[in-house]
N, CA, C and O atoms as a Tinker XYZ file with bonds, in Angstrom:
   456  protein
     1  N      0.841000   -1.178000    0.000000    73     2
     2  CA     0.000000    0.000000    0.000000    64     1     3
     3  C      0.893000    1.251000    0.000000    63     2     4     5
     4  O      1.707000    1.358000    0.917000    81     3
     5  N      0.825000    2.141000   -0.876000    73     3     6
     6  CA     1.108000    3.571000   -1.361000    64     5     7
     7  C      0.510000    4.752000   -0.325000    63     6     8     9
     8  O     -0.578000    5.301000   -0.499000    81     7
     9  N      1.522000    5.067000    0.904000    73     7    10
    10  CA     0.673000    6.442000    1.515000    64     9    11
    11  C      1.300000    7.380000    0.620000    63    10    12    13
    12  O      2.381000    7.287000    0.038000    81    11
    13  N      0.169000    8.589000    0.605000    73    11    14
    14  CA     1.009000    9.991000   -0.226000    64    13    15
    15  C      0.537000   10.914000    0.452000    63    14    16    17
    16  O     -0.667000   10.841000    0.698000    81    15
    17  N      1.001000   11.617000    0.769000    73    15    18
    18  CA     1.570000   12.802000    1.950000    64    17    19
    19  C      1.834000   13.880000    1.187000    63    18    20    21
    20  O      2.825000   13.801000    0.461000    81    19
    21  N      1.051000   15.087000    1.166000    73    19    22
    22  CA     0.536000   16.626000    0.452000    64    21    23
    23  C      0.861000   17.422000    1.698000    63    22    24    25
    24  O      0.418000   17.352000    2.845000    81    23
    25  N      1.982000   18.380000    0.995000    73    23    26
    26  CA     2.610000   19.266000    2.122000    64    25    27
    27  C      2.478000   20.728000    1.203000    63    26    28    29
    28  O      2.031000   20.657000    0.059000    81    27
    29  N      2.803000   21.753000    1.654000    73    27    30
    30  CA     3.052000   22.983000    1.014000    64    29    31
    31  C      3.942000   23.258000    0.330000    63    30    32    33
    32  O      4.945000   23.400000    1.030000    81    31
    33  N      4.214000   23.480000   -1.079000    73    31    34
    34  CA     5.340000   23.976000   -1.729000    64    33    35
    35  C      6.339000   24.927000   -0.977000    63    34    36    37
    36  O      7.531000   24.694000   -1.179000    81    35
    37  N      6.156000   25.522000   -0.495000    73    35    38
    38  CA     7.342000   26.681000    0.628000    64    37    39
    39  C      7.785000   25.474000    1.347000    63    38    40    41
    40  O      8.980000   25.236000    1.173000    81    39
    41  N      6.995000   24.435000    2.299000    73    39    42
    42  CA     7.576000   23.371000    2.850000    64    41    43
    43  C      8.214000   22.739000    2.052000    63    42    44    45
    44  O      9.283000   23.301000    2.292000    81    43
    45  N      8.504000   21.915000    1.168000    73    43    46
    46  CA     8.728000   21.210000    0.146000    64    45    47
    47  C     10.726000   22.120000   -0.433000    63    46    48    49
    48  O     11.898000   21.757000   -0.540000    81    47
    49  N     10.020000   23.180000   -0.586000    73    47    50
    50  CA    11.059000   24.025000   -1.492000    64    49    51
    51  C     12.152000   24.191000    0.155000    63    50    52    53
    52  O     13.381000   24.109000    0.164000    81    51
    53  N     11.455000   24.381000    1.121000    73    51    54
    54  CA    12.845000   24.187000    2.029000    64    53    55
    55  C     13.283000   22.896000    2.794000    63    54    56    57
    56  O     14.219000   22.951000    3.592000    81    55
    57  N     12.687000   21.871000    2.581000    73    55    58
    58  CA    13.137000   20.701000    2.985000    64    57    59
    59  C     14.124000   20.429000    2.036000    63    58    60    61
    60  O     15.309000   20.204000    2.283000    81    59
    61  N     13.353000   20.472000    0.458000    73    59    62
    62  CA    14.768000   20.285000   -0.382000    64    61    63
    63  C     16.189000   21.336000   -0.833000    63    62    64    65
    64  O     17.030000   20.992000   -1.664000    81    63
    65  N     16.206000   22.530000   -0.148000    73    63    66
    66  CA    17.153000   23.347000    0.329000    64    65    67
    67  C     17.748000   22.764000    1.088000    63    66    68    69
    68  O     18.666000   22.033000    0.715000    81    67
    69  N     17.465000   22.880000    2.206000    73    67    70
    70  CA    17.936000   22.072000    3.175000    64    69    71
    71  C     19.057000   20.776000    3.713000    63    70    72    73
    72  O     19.976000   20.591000    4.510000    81    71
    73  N     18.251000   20.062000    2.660000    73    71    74
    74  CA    18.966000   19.032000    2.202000    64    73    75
    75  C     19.762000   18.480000    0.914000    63    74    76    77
    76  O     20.257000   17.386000    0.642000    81    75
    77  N     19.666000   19.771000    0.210000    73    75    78
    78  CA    20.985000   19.836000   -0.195000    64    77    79
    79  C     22.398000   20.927000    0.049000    63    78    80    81
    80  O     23.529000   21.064000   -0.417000    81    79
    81  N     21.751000   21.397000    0.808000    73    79    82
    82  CA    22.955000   21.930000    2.023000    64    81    83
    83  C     23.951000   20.849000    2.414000    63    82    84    85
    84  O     25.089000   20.633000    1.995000    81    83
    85  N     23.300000   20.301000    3.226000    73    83    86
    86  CA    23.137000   18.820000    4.125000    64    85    87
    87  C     24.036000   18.022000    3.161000    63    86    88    89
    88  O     25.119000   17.764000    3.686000    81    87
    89  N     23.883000   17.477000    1.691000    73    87    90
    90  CA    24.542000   16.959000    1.135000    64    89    91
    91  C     25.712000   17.613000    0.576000    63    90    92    93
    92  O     26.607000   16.874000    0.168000    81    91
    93  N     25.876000   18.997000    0.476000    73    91    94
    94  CA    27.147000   19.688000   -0.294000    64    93    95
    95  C     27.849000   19.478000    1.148000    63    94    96    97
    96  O     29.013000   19.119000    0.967000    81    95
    97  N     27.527000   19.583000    2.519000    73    95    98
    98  CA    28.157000   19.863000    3.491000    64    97    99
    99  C     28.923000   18.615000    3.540000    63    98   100   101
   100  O     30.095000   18.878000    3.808000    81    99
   101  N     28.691000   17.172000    3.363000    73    99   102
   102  CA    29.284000   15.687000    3.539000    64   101   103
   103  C     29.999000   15.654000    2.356000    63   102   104   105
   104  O     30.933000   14.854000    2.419000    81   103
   105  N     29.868000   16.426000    0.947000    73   103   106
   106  CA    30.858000   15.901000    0.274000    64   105   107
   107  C     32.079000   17.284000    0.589000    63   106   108   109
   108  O     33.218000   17.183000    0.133000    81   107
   109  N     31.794000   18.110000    1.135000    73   107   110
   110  CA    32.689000   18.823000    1.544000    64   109   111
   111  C     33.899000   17.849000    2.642000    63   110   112   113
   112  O     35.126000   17.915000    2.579000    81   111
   113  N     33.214000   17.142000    3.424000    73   111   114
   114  CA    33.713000   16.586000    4.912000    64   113   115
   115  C     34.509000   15.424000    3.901000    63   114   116   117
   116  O     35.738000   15.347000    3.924000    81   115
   117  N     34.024000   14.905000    3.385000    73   115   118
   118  CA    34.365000   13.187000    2.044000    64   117   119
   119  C     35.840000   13.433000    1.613000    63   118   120   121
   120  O     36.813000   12.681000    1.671000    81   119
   121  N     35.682000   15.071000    1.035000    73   119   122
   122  CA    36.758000   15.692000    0.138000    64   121   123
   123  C     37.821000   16.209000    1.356000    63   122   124   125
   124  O     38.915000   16.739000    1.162000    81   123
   125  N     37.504000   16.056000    2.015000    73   123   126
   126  CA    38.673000   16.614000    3.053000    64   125   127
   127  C     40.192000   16.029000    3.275000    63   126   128   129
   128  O     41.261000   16.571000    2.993000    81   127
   129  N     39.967000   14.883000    3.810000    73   127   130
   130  CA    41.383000   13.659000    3.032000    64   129   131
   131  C     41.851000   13.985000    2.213000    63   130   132   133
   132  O     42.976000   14.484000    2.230000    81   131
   133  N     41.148000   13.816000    1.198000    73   131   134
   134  CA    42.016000   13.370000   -0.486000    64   133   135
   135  C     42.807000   15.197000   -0.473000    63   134   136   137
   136  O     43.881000   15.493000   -0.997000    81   135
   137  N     42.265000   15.750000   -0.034000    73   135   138
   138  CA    43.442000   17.328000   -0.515000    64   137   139
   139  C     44.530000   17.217000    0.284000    63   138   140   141
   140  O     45.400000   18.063000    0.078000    81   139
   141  N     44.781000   16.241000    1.325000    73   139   142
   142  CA    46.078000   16.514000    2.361000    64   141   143
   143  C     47.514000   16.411000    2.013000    63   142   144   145
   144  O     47.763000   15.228000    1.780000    81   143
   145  N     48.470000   17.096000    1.891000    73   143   146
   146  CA    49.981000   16.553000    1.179000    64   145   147
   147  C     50.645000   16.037000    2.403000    63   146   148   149
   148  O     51.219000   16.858000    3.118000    81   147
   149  N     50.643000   15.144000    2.642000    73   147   150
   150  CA    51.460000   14.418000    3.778000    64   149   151
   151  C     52.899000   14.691000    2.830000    63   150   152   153
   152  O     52.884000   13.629000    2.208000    81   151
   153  N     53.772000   15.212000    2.466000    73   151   154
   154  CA    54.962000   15.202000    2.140000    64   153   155
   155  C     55.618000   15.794000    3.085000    63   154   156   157
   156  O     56.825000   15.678000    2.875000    81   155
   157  N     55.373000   16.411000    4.087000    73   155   158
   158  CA    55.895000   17.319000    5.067000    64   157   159
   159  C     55.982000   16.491000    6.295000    63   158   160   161
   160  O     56.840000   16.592000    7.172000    81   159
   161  N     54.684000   15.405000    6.234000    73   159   162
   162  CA    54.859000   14.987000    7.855000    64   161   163
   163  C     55.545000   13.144000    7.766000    63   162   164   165
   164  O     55.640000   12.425000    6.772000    81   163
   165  N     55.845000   12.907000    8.930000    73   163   166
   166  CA    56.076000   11.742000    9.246000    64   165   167
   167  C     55.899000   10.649000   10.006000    63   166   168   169
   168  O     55.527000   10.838000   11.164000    81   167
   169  N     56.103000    9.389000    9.577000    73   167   170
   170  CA    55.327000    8.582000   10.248000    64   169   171
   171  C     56.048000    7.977000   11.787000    63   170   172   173
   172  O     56.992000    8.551000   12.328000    81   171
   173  N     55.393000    6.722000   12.335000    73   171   174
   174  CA    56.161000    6.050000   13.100000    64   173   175
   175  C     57.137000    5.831000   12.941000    63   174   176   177
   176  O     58.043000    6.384000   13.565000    81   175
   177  N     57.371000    4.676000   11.780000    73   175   178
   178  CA    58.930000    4.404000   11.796000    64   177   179
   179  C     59.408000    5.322000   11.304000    63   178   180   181
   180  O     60.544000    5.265000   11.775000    81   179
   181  N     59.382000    6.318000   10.564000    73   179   182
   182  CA    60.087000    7.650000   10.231000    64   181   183
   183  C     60.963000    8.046000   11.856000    63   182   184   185
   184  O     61.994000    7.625000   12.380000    81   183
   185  N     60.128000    8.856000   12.165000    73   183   186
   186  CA    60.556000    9.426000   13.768000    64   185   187
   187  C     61.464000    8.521000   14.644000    63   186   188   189
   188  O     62.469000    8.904000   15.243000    81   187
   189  N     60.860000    7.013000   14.625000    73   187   190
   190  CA    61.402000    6.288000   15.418000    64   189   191
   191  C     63.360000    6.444000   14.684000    63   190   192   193
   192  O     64.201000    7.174000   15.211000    81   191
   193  N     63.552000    5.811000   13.789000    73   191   194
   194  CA    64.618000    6.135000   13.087000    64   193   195
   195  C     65.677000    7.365000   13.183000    63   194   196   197
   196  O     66.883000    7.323000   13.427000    81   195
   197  N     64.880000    8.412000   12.925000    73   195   198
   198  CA    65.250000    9.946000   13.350000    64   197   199
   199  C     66.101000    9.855000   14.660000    63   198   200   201
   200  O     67.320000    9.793000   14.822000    81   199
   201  N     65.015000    9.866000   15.573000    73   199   202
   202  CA    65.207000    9.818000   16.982000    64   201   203
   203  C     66.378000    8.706000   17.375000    63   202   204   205
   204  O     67.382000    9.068000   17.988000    81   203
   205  N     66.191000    7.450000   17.013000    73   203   206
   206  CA    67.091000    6.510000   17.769000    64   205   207
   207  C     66.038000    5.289000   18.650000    63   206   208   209
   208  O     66.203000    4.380000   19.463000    81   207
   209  N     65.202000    5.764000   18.102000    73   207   210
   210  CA    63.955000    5.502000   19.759000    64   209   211
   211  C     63.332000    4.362000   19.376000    63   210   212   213
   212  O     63.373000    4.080000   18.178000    81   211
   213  N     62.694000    3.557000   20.218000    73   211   214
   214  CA    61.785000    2.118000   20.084000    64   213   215
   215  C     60.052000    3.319000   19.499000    63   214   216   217
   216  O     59.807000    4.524000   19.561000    81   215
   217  N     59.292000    2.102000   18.997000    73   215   218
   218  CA    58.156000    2.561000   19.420000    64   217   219
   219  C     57.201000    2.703000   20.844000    63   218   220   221
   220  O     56.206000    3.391000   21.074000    81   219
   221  N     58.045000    1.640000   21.771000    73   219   222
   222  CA    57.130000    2.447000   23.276000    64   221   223
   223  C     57.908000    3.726000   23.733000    63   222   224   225
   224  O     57.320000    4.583000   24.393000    81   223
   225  N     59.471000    3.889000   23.325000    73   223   226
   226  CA    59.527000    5.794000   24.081000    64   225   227
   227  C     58.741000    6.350000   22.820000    63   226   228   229
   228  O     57.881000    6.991000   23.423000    81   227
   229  N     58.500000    6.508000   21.691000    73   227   230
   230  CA    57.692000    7.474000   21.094000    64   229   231
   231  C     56.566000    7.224000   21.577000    63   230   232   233
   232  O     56.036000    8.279000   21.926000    81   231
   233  N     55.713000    6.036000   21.839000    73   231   234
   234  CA    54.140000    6.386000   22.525000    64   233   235
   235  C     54.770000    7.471000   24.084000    63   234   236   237
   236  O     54.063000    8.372000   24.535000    81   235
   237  N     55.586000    7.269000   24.434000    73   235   238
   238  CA    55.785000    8.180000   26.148000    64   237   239
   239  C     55.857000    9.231000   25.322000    63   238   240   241
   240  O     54.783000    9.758000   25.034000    81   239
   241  N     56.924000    9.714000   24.824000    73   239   242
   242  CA    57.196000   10.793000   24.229000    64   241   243
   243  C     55.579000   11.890000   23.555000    63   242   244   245
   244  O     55.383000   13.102000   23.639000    81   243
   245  N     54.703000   10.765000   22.925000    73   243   246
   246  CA    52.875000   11.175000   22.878000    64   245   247
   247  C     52.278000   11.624000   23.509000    63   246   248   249
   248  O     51.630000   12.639000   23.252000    81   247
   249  N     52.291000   10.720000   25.088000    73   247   250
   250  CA    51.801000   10.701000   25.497000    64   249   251
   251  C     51.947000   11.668000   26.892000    63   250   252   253
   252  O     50.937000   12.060000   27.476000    81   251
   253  N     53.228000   11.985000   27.328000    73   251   254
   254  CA    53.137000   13.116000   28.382000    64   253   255
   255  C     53.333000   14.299000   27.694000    63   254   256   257
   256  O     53.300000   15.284000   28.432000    81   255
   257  N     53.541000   14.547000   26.428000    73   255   258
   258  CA    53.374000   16.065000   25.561000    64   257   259
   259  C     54.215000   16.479000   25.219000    63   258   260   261
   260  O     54.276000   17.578000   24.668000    81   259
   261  N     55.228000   15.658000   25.456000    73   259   262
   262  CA    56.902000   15.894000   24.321000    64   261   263
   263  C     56.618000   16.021000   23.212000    63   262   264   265
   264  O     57.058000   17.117000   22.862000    81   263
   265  N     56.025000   15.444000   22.245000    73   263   266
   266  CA    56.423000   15.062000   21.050000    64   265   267
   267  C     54.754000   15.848000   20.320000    63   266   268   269
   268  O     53.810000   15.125000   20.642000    81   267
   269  N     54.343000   16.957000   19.565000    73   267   270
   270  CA    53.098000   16.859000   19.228000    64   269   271
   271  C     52.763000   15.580000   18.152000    63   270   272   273
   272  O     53.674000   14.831000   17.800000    81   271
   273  N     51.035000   15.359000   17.548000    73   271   274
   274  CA    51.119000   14.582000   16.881000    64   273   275
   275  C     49.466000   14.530000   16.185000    63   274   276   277
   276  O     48.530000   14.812000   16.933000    81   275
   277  N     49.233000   14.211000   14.947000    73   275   278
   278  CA    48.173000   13.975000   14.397000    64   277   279
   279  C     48.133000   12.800000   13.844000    63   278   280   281
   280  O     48.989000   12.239000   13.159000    81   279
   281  N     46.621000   12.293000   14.322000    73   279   282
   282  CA    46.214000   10.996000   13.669000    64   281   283
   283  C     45.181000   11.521000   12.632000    63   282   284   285
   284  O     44.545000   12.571000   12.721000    81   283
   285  N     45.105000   10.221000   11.216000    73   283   286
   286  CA    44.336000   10.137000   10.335000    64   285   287
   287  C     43.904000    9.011000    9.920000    63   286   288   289
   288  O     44.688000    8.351000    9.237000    81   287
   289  N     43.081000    8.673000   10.088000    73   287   290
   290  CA    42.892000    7.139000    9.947000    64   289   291
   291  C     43.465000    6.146000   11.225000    63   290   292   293
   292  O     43.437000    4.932000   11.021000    81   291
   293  N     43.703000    6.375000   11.826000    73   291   294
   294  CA    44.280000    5.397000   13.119000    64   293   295
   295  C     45.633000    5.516000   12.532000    63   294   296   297
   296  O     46.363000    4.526000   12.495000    81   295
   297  N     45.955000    6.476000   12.146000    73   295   298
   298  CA    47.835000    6.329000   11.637000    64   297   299
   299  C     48.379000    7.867000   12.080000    63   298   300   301
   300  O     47.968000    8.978000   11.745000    81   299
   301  N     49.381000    7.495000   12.898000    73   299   302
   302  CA    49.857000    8.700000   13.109000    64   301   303
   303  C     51.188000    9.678000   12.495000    63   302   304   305
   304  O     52.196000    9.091000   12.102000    81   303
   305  N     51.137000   10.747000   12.460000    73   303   306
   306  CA    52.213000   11.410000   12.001000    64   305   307
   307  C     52.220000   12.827000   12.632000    63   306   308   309
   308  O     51.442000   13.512000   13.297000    81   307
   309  N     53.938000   12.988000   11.912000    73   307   310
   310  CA    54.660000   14.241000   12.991000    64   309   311
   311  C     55.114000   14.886000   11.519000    63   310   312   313
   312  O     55.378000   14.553000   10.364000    81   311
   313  N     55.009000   16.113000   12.443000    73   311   314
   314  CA    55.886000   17.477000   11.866000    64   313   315
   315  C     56.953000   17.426000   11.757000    63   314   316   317
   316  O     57.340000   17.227000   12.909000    81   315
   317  N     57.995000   17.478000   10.982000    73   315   318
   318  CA    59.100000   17.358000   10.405000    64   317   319
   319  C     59.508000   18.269000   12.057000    63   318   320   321
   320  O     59.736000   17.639000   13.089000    81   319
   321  N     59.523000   19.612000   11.993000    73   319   322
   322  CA    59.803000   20.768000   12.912000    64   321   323
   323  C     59.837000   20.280000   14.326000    63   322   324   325
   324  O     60.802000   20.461000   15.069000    81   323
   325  N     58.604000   19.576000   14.707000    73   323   326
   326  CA    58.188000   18.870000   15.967000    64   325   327
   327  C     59.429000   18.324000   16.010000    63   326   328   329
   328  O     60.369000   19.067000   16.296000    81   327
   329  N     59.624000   17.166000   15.782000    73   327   330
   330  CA    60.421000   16.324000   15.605000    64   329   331
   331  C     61.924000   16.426000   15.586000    63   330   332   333
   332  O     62.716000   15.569000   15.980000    81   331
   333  N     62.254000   17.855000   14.957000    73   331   334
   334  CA    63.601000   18.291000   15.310000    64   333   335
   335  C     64.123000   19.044000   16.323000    63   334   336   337
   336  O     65.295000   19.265000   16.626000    81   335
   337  N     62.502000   19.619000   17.082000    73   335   338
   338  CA    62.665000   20.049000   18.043000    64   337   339
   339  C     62.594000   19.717000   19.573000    63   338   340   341
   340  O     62.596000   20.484000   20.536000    81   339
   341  N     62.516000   18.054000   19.504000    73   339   342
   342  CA    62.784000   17.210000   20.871000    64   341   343
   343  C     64.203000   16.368000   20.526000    63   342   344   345
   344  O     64.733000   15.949000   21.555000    81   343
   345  N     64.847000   16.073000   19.421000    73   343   346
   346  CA    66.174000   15.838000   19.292000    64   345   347
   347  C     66.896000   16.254000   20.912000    63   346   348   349
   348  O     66.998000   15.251000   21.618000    81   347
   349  N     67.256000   17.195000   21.395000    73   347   350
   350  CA    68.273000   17.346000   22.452000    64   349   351
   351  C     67.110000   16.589000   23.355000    63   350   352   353
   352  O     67.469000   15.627000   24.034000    81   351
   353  N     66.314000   16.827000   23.367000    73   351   354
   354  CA    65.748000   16.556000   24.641000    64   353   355
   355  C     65.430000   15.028000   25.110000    63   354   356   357
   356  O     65.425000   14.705000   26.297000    81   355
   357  N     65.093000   13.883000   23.752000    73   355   358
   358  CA    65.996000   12.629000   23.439000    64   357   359
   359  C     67.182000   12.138000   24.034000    63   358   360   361
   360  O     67.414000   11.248000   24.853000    81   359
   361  N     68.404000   13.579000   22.922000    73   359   362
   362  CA    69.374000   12.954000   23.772000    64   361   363
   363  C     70.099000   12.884000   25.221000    63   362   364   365
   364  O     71.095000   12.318000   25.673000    81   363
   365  N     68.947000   13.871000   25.790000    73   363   366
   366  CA    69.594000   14.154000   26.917000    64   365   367
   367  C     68.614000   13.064000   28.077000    63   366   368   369
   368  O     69.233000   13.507000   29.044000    81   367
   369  N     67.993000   12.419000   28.490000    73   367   370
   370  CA    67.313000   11.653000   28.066000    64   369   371
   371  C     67.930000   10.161000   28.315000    63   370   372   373
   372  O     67.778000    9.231000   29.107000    81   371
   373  N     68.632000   10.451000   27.290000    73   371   374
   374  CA    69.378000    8.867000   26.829000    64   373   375
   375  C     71.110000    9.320000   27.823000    63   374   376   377
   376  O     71.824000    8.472000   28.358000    81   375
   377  N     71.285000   10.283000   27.813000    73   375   378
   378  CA    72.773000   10.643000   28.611000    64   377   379
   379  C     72.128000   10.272000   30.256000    63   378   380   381
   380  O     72.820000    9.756000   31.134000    81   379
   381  N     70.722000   10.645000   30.421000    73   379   382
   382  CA    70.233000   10.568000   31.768000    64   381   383
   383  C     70.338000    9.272000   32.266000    63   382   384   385
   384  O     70.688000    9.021000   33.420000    81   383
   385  N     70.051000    8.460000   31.441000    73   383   386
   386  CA    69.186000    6.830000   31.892000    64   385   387
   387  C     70.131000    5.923000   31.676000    63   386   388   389
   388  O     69.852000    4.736000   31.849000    81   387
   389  N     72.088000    6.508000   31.045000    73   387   390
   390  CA    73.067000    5.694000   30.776000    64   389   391
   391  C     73.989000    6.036000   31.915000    63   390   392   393
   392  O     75.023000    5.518000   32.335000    81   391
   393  N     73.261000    7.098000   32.280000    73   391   394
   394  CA    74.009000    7.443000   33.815000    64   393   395
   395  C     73.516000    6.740000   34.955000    63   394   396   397
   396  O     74.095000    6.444000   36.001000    81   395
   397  N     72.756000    6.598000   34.709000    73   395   398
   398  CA    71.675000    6.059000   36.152000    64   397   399
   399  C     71.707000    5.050000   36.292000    63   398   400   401
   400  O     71.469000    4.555000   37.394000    81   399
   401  N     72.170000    3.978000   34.700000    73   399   402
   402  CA    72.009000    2.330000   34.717000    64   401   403
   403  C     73.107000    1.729000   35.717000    63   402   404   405
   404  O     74.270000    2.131000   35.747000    81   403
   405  N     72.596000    0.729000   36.521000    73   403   406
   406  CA    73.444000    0.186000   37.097000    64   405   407
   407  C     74.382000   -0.805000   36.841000    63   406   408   409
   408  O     74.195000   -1.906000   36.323000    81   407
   409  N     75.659000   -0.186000   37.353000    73   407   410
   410  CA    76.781000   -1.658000   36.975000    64   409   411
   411  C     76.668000   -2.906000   37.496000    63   410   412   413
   412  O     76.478000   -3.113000   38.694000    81   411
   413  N     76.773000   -3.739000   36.678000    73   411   414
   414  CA    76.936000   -5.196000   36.361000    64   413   415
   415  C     78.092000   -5.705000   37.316000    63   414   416   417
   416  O     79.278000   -5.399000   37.187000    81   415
   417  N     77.724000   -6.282000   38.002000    73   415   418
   418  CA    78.977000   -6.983000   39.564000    64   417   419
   419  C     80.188000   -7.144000   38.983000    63   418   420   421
   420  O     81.176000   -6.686000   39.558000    81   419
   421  N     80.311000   -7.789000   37.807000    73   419   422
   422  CA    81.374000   -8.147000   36.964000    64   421   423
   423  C     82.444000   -6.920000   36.905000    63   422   424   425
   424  O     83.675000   -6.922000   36.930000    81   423
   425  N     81.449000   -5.829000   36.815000    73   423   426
   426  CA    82.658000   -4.698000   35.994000    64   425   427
   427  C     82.721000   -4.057000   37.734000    63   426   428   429
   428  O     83.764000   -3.425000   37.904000    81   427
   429  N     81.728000   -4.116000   39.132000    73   427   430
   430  CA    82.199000   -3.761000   40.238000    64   429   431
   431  C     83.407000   -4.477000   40.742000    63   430   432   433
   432  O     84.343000   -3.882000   41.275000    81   431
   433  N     83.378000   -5.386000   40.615000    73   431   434
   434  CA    84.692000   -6.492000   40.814000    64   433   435
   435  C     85.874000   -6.375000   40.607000    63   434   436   437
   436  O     86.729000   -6.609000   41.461000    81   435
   437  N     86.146000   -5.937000   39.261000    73   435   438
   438  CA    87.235000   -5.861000   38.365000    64   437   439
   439  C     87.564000   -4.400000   38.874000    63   438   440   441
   440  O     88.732000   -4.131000   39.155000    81   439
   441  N     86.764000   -3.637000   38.976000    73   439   442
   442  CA    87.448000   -1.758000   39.691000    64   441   443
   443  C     87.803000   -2.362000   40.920000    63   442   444   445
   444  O     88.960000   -1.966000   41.067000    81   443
   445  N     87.555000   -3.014000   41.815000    73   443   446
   446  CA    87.695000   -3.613000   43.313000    64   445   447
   447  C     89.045000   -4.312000   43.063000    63   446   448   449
   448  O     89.930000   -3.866000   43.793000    81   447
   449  N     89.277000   -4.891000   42.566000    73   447   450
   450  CA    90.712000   -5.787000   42.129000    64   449   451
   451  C     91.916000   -4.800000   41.536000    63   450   452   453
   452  O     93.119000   -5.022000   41.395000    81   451
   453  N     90.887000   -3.295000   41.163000    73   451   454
   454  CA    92.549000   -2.931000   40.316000    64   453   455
   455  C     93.499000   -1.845000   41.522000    63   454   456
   456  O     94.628000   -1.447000   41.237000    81   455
Protein backbone atom coordinates (compact mmCIF):
# COMPACT_ATOMS: atom_id res chain seq x y z
CA UNK A 1 0.00 0.00 0.00
CA UNK A 2 1.11 3.57 -1.36
CA UNK A 3 0.67 6.44 1.52
CA UNK A 4 1.01 9.99 -0.23
CA UNK A 5 1.57 12.80 1.95
CA UNK A 6 0.54 16.63 0.45
CA UNK A 7 2.61 19.27 2.12
CA UNK A 8 3.05 22.98 1.01
CA UNK A 9 5.34 23.98 -1.73
CA UNK A 10 7.34 26.68 0.63
CA UNK A 11 7.58 23.37 2.85
CA UNK A 12 8.73 21.21 0.15
CA UNK A 13 11.06 24.02 -1.49
CA UNK A 14 12.85 24.19 2.03
CA UNK A 15 13.14 20.70 2.98
CA UNK A 16 14.77 20.29 -0.38
CA UNK A 17 17.15 23.35 0.33
CA UNK A 18 17.94 22.07 3.18
CA UNK A 19 18.97 19.03 2.20
CA UNK A 20 20.98 19.84 -0.20
CA UNK A 21 22.95 21.93 2.02
CA UNK A 22 23.14 18.82 4.12
CA UNK A 23 24.54 16.96 1.14
CA UNK A 24 27.15 19.69 -0.29
CA UNK A 25 28.16 19.86 3.49
CA UNK A 26 29.28 15.69 3.54
CA UNK A 27 30.86 15.90 0.27
CA UNK A 28 32.69 18.82 1.54
CA UNK A 29 33.71 16.59 4.91
CA UNK A 30 34.36 13.19 2.04
CA UNK A 31 36.76 15.69 0.14
CA UNK A 32 38.67 16.61 3.05
CA UNK A 33 41.38 13.66 3.03
CA UNK A 34 42.02 13.37 -0.49
CA UNK A 35 43.44 17.33 -0.52
CA UNK A 36 46.08 16.51 2.36
CA UNK A 37 49.98 16.55 1.18
CA UNK A 38 51.46 14.42 3.78
CA UNK A 39 54.96 15.20 2.14
CA UNK A 40 55.89 17.32 5.07
CA UNK A 41 54.86 14.99 7.85
CA UNK A 42 56.08 11.74 9.25
CA UNK A 43 55.33 8.58 10.25
CA UNK A 44 56.16 6.05 13.10
CA UNK A 45 58.93 4.40 11.80
CA UNK A 46 60.09 7.65 10.23
CA UNK A 47 60.56 9.43 13.77
CA UNK A 48 61.40 6.29 15.42
CA UNK A 49 64.62 6.14 13.09
CA UNK A 50 65.25 9.95 13.35
CA UNK A 51 65.21 9.82 16.98
CA UNK A 52 67.09 6.51 17.77
CA UNK A 53 63.95 5.50 19.76
CA UNK A 54 61.78 2.12 20.08
CA UNK A 55 58.16 2.56 19.42
CA UNK A 56 57.13 2.45 23.28
CA UNK A 57 59.53 5.79 24.08
CA UNK A 58 57.69 7.47 21.09
CA UNK A 59 54.14 6.39 22.52
CA UNK A 60 55.78 8.18 26.15
CA UNK A 61 57.20 10.79 24.23
CA UNK A 62 52.88 11.17 22.88
CA UNK A 63 51.80 10.70 25.50
CA UNK A 64 53.14 13.12 28.38
CA UNK A 65 53.37 16.07 25.56
CA UNK A 66 56.90 15.89 24.32
CA UNK A 67 56.42 15.06 21.05
CA UNK A 68 53.10 16.86 19.23
CA UNK A 69 51.12 14.58 16.88
CA UNK A 70 48.17 13.97 14.40
CA UNK A 71 46.21 11.00 13.67
CA UNK A 72 44.34 10.14 10.33
CA UNK A 73 42.89 7.14 9.95
CA UNK A 74 44.28 5.40 13.12
CA UNK A 75 47.83 6.33 11.64
CA UNK A 76 49.86 8.70 13.11
CA UNK A 77 52.21 11.41 12.00
CA UNK A 78 54.66 14.24 12.99
CA UNK A 79 55.89 17.48 11.87
CA UNK A 80 59.10 17.36 10.41
CA UNK A 81 59.80 20.77 12.91
CA UNK A 82 58.19 18.87 15.97
CA UNK A 83 60.42 16.32 15.60
CA UNK A 84 63.60 18.29 15.31
CA UNK A 85 62.67 20.05 18.04
CA UNK A 86 62.78 17.21 20.87
CA UNK A 87 66.17 15.84 19.29
CA UNK A 88 68.27 17.35 22.45
CA UNK A 89 65.75 16.56 24.64
CA UNK A 90 66.00 12.63 23.44
CA UNK A 91 69.37 12.95 23.77
CA UNK A 92 69.59 14.15 26.92
CA UNK A 93 67.31 11.65 28.07
CA UNK A 94 69.38 8.87 26.83
CA UNK A 95 72.77 10.64 28.61
CA UNK A 96 70.23 10.57 31.77
CA UNK A 97 69.19 6.83 31.89
CA UNK A 98 73.07 5.69 30.78
CA UNK A 99 74.01 7.44 33.81
CA UNK A 100 71.67 6.06 36.15
CA UNK A 101 72.01 2.33 34.72
CA UNK A 102 73.44 0.19 37.10
CA UNK A 103 76.78 -1.66 36.98
CA UNK A 104 76.94 -5.20 36.36
CA UNK A 105 78.98 -6.98 39.56
CA UNK A 106 81.37 -8.15 36.96
CA UNK A 107 82.66 -4.70 35.99
CA UNK A 108 82.20 -3.76 40.24
CA UNK A 109 84.69 -6.49 40.81
CA UNK A 110 87.24 -5.86 38.37
CA UNK A 111 87.45 -1.76 39.69
CA UNK A 112 87.69 -3.61 43.31
CA UNK A 113 90.71 -5.79 42.13
CA UNK A 114 92.55 -2.93 40.32
Amino acid sequence: MIEIVNIEKTAYDKFVGQFEGFVKKMTEMGNRGTNKCLGDWLDNDEVCRILKISKRTLQTLRDNGTLAYSQISHKTYYKQEDVQSVIDIVKDRKKDAAWRKPRKKSESKDKKSV
